[in-house]
Backbone as a printed PyTorch tensor [residue, N CA C, xyz], in Angstrom:
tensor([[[  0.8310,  -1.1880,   0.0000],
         [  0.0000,   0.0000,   0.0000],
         [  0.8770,   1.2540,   0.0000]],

        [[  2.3280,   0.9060,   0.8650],
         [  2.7790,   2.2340,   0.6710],
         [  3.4420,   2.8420,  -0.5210]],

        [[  4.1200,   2.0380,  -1.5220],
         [  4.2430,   1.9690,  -2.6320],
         [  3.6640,   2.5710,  -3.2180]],

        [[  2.0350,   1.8520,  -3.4750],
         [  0.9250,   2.6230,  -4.1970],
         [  0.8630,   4.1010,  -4.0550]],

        [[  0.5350,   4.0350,  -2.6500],
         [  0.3340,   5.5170,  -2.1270],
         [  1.3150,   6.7740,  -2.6090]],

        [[  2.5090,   6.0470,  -2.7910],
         [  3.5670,   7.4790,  -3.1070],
         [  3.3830,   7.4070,  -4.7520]],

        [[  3.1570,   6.3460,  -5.1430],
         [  2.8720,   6.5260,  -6.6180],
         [  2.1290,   7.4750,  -7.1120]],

        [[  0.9460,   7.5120,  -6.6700],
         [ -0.2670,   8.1900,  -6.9160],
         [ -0.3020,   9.6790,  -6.4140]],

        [[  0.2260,   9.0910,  -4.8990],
         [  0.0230,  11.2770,  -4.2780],
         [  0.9550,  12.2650,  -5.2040]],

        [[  2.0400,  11.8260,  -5.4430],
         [  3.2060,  12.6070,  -6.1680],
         [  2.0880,  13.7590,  -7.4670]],

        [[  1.6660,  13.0520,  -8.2520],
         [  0.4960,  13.6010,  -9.1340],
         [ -0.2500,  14.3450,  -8.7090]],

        [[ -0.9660,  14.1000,  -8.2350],
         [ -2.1620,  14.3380,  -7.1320],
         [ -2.0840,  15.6960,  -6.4320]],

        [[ -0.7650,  15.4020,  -5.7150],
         [ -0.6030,  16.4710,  -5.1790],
         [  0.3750,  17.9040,  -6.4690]],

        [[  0.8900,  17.1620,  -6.9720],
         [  0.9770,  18.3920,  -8.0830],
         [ -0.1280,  19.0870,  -8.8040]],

        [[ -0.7120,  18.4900,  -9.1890],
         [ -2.2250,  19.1240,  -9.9240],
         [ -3.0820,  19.9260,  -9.2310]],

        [[ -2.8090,  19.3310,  -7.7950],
         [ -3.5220,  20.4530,  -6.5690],
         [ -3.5330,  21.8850,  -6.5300]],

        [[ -1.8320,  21.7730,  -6.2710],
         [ -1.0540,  22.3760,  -6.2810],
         [ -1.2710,  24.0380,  -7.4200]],

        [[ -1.2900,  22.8610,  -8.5030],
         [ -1.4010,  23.8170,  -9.9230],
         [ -2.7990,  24.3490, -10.1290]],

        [[ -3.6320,  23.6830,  -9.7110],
         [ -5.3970,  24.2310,  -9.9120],
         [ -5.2800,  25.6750,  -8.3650]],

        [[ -4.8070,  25.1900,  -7.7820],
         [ -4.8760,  26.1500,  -6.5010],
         [ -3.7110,  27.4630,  -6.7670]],

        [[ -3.1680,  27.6230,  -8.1240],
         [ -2.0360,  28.8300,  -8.0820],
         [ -2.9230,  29.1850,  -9.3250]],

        [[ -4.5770,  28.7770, -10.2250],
         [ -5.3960,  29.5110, -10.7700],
         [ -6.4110,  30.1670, -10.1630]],

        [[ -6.1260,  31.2070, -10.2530],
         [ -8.0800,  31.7920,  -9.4250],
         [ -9.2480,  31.3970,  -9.8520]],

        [[ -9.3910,  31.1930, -10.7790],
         [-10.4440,  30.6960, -11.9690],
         [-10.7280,  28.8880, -12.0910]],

        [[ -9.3420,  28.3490, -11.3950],
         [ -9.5020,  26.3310, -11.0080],
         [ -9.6270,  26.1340,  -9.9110]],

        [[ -9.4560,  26.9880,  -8.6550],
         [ -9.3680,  26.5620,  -7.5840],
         [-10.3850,  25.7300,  -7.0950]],

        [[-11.6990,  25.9130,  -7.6580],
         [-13.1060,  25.3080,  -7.4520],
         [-12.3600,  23.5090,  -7.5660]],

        [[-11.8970,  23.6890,  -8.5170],
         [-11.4170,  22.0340,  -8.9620],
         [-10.3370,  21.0700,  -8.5800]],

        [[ -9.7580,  21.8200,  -7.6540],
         [ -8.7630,  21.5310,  -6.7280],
         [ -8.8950,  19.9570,  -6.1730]],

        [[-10.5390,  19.5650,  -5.7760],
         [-11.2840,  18.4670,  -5.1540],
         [-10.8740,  17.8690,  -5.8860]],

        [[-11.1290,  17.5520,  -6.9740],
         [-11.1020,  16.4060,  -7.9860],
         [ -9.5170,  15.5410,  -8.1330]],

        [[ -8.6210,  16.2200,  -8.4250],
         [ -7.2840,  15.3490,  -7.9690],
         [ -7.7610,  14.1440,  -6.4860]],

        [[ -7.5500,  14.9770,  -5.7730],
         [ -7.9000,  14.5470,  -4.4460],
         [ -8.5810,  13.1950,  -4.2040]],

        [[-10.0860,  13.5210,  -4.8010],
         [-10.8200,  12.3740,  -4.7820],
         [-10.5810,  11.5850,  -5.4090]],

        [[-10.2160,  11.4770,  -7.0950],
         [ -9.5770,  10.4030,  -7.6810],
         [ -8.4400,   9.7210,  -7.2510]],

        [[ -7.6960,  10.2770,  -6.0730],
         [ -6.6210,   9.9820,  -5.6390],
         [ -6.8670,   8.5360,  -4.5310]],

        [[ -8.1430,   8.9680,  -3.7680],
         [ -8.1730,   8.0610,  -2.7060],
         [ -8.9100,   6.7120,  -3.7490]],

        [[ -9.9600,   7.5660,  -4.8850],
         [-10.8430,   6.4590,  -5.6290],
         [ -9.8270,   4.9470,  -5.8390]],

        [[ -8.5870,   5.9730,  -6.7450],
         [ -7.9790,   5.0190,  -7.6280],
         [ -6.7530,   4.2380,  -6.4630]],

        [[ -6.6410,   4.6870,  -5.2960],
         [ -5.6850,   4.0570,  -4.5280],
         [ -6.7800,   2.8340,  -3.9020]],

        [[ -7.7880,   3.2120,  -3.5150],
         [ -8.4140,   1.9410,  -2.6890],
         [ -9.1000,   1.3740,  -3.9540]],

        [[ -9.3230,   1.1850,  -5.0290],
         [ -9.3840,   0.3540,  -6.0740],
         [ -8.4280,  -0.3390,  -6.8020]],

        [[ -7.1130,  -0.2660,  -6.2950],
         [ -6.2070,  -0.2360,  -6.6230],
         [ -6.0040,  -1.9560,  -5.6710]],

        [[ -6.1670,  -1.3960,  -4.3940],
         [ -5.7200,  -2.2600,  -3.5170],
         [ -6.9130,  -3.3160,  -3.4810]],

        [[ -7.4000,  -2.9180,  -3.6370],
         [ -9.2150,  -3.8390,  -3.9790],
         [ -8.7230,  -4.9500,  -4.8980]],

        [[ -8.6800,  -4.4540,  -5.5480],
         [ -7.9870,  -5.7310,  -6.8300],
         [ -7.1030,  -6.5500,  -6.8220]],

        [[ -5.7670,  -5.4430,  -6.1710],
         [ -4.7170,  -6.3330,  -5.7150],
         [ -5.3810,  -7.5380,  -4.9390]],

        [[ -5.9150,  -7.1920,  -3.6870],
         [ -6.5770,  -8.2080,  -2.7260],
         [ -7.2720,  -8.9850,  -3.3850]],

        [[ -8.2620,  -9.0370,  -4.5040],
         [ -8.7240, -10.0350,  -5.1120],
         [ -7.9430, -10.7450,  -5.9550]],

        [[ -6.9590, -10.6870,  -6.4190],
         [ -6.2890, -11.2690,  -6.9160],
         [ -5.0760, -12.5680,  -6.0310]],

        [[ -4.4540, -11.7840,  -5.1630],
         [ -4.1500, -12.3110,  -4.2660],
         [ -5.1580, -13.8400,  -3.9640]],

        [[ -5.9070, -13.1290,  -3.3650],
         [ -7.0050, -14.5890,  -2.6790],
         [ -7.1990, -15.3190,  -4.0420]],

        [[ -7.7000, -14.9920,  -5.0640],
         [ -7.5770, -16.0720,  -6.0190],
         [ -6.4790, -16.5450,  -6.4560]],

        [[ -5.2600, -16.4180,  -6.3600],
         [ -4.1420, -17.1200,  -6.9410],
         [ -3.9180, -18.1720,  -5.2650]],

        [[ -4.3280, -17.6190,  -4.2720],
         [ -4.4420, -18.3670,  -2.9620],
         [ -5.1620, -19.7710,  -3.2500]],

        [[ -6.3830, -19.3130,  -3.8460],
         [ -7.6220, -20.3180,  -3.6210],
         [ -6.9890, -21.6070,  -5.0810]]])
């Protein structure tokens, strides 16, 4: 997971970053963010299913 996690925030948090130094994107700032946690715990979701089936 921690792997994942630095994979993903690195982006994430740049785009933030960059919507929040527009006056006019700041509204959109959220959206990094949320795709961030979406695609990390879907991420690990899968992993885990996969896992248990190569288990089973």
């Amino acid at each position: 997971m921690k792997k994942k996690f630095s994979f993903l925030f690195g982006p994430a948090f740049l785009l933030v970053i960059i919507l929040l130094m527009f006056d006019d994107y700041r509204q959109y700032a959220i959206f990094p963010v949320l795709l961030f946690w979406i695609a990390l715990f879907s991420w690990d979701a899968i992993e885990k299913k996969k896992k248990a089936k190569e288990q089973s």
